[in-house]
N, C-alpha and C positions, 0 to 999 in steps of 0.2 A: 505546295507540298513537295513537289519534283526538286525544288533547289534542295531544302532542309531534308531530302531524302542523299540527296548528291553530298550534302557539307557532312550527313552523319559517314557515309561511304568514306570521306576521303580525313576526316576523323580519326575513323575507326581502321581505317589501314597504318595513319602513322605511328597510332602510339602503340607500343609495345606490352601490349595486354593480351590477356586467353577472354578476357570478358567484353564484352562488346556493348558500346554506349547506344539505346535508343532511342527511338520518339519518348518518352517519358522520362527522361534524363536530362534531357534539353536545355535545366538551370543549373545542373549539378556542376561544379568547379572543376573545370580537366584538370587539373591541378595533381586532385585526388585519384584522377586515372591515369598519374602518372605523367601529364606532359611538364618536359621541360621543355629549356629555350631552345634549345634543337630538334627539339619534336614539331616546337610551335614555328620557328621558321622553316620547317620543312611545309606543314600543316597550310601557312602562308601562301608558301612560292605556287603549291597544287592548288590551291584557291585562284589562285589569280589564273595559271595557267588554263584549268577547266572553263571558268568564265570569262578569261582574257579582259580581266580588271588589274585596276591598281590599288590596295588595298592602301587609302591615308596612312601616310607618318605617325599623326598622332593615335594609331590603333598598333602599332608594332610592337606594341609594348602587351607583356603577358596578361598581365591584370584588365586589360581592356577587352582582351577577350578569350576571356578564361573558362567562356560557356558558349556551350551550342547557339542557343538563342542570341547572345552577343553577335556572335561571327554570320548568323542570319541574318539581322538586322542590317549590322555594313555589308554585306557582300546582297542582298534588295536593293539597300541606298545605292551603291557604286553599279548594279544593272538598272538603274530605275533614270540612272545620270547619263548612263551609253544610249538608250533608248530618247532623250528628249534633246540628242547634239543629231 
């Protein structure tokens, strides 16, 4: 719950809303709240920097992670992969 409290925090700093996405928004499409591709590779680079991961190629792309739950999912997988090297 500590990570998806960290990913809604660093979310909810980049995109340019008064309204704030939470724990019950989780599948909702940032889309709708707003992110574009510059929000979302902002969104990105603080993902990785916080967890000091590398977020796969094949997820750079918006639509792949266009919801909370999405970007909890890979950013588990990519700590669950530091932890077994």
């Amino acid at each position: 719950m500590e990570i998806l409290n960290q990913i809604l925090e660093i979310v909810n700093s980049q995109l340019e809303s008064d309204v704030k996405i939470s724990l019950s928004q989780i599948e909702d499409n940032l889309i709708e709240h707003k992110m574009d591709s510059i929000i979302f590779i902002k969104i990105i680079v603080a993902l990785e920097e916080k967890f000091n991961i590398e977020i796969p190629d094949q997820y750079l792309v918006i639509s792949e992670l266009a919801t909370i739950n999405a970007i909890h999912k890979v950013v588990l997988n990519e700590l669950n992969k530091l932890k077994k090297n």
